[in-house]
N, C-alpha and C positions, 0 to 999 in steps of 0.2 A: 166100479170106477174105472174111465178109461188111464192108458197109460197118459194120454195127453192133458187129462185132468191132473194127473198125480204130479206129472212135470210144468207143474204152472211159471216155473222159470224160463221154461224155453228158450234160445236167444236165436236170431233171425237175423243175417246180416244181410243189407242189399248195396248190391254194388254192379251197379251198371252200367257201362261206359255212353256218353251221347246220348243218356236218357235221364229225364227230371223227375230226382227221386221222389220229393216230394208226396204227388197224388197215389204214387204208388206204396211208398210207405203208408200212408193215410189209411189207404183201404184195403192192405195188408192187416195194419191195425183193427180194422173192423173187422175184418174176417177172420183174424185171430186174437182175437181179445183179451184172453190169456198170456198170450205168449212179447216179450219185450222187442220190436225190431225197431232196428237203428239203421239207418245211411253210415256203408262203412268209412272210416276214416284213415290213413296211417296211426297207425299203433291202437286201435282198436280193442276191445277186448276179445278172446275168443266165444265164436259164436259155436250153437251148434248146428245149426242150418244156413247155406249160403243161397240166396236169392239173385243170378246174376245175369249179366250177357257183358262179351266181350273185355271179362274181366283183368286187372293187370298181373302180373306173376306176384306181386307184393302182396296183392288183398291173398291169393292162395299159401304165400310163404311163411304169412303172419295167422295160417288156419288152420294147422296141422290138424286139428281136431275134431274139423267138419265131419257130421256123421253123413250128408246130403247135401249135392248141388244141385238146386233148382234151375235150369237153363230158361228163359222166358221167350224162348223159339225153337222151330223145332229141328237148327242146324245146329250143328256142336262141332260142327270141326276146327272154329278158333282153338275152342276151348281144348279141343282134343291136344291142342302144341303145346298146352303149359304144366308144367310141371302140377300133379297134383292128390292132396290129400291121398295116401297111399288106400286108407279105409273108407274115402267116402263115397257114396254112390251116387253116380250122375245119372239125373233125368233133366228130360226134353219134354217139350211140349207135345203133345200130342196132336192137339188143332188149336187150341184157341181162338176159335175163328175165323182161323185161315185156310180151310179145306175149302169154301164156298168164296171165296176171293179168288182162291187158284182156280176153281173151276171155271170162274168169270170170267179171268182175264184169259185163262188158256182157248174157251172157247171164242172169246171177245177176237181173237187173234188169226184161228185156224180160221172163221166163220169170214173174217175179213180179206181172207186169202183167198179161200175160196168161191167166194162170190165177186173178187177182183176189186173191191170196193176202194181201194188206192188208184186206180186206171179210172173209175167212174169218177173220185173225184178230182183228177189231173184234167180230164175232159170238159168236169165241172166250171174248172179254177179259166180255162179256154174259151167257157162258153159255146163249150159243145158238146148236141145233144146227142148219146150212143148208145149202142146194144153191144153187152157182148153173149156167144151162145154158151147157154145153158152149161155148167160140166154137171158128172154125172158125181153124188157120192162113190157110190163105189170103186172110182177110180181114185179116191183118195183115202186109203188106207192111213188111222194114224196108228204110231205107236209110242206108249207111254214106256218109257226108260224108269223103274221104279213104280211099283206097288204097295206103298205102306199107305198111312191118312191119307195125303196128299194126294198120291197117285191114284185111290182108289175112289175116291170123289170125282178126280177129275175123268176117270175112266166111264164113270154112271154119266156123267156132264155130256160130251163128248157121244157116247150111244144114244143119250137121249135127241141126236140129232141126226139118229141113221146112220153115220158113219160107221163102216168097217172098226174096230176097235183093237189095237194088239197091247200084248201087255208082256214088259219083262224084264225080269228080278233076279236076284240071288237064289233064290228056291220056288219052287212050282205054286203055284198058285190059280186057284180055282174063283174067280170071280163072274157071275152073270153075264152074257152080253162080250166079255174080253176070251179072245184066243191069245192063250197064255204058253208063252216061251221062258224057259230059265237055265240060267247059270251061261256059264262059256260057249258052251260044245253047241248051245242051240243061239247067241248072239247073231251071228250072220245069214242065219235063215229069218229071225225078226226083222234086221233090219233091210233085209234083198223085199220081204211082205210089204214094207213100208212106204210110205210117201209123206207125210209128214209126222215128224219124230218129236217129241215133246219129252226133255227132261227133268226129270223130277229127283233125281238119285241122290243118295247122301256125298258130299265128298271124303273121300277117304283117299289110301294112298292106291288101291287098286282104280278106283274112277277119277281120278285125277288126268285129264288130258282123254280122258274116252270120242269124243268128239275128234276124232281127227280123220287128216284125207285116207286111211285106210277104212274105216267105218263111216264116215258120208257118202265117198263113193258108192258101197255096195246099197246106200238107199234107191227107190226107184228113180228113174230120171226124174227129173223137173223136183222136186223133192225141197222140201219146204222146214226150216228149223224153229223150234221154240223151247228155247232154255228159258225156265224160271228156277233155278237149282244153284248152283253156282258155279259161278266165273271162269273158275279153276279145271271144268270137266270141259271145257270148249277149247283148240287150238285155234287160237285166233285167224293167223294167216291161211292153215288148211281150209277154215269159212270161206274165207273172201277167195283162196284160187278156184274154189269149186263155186262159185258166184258166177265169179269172171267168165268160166270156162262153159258156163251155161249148164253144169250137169244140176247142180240146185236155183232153184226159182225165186228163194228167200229165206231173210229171217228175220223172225223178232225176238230180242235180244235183253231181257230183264237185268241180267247179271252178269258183272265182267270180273277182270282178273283184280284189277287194281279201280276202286270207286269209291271217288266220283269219278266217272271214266273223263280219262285227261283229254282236253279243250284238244291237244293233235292225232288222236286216235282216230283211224279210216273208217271205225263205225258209221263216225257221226256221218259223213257225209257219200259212203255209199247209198246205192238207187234203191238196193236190194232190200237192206237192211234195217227194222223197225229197232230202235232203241226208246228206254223206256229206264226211267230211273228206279231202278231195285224197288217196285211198288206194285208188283202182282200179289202179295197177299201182306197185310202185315199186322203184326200183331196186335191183339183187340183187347186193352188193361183189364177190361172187368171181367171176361171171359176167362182172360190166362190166369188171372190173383185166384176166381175160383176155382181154377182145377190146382193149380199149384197149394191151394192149402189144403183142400181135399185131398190130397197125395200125402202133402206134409201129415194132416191126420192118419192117416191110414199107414203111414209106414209107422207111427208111434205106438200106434195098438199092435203093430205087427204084420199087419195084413201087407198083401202082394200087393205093386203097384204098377200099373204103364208107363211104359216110356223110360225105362232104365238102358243105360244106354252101356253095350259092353264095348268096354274098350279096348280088345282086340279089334274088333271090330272097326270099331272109331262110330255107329252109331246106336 
């Protein structure tokens, strides 16, 4: 008999902010049948699993007893700021669906750059019919900022279309098709290779502000950005001087500091800059319920699980 069978009490609390519990309690329910889960409430009873995203300090302060936070994406750096269960272990999603969204929209982006496909339709909007000559890939090296799910899907994405490939991480990493750089000491030789830089990293208090005019500079000239990661790793204003100053050619823009990015933000209405409301990947319910209870199973029997997230770390 499993452990999960033996604990046919289980309790399952969900609590997640800006999302309608409902369908996800539902079919949480279905997928644990056994187990009792509830839409948390204040004063609750103690669960022993939390199901969350963007939870308040209250649902965590009234939890001391969580043995598991379930995150239902695969950033956790809200999460990482609130005080939390000293014993229980935080996981993230792994992909739920959103490795093939990122690869979409990353290539949907560099693909539009590189073919100038914003110039073709300004021509268009003109009514006028143009050429412009050919560029060569390999004069546009990109490199992925982070290699985990995300990064390494979008990495396969991205070769699968010829492109030069670079990849770089916290520790070395051997992937197919990517010339792999890591840690500090090799940073600015990735990004001197590069030309268009794509980040994928987790934010922590080390990549928080990574993005700035000392690391855009050193990309190649004309040099081209796309953060889909978050908000936090970008210096805003260093973007737009090196815009201005012609040393970068553009960006597209997923994710900002503060969002919904406020109506007087110079995003919106620079030439350079593609914005895009935080919707390069998101998360896909029936996909995430089954890995998350598959997880939830498996830590009950005992067994190892993905996506435990250390929190020195922060991912």
């Amino acid at each position: 008999m499993t452990g999960f069978q033996q604990n046919s009490c289980m309790h399952i609390s969900f609590c997640c902010t800006g999302t309608k519990a409902a369908p996800w309690v539902d079919e949480l329910r279905a997928a644990l049948p056994r187990a009792s889960i509830d839409e948390w409430q204040p004063g609750s009873p103690q669960a022993d699993y939390g199901v969350v995203w963007a939870p308040p300090q209250q649902f965590l302060d009234e939890q001391p007893g969580l043995k598991g936070i379930f995150n239902i994406g695969a950033g956790v750096d809200a999460l990482m700021k609130l005080r939390l269960p000293a014993d229980a272990i935080v996981v993230r999603i792994d992909d739920g669906g959103m490795a093939v969204q990122m690869a979409e929209f990353v290539c949907h982006a560099l693909i539009r750059h590189f073919r100038e496909l914003d110039g073709y339709a300004d021509d268009i909007r003109n009514r006028k019919w143009s050429y412009r000559k050919p560029r060569s890939r390999a004069d546009f090296p990109v490199g992925i900022m982070g290699l985990g799910v995300l990064g390494e899907r979008v990495a396969r994405a991205v070769d699968h279309f010829d492109f030069p490939v670079l990849g770089w991480s916290r520790t070395a990493k051997e992937l197919p098709g990517v010339r792999g750089f890591a840690g500090q000491d090799q940073f600015d030789a990735f990004l001197a290779a590069t030309k268009v830089l794509v980040c994928l990293l987790p934010l922590t208090p080390e990549t928080q502000g990574i993005m700035n005019a000392r690391s855009l500079e050193r990309l190649m000239p004309g040099g081209y950005v796309i953060n889909v990661a978050r908000g936090g790793h970008l210096v805003d204003e260093d973007l737009i001087a090196l815009l201005d100053n012609g040393h970068l050619a553009g960006a597209t823009l997923d994710v900002f500091r503060t969002e919904p990015l406020p109506a007087e933000h110079p995003f919106w209405k620079h030439p350079r800059i593609t914005v895009t409301p935080h919707t390069s990947a998101r998360t896909l319910r029936e996909e995430t319920i089954a890995q998350i209870a598959g997880k939830i199973l498996a830590f009950q029997r005992g067994e190892p699980i993905a996506g435990v997230v250390d929190r020195k770390r922060g991912y």
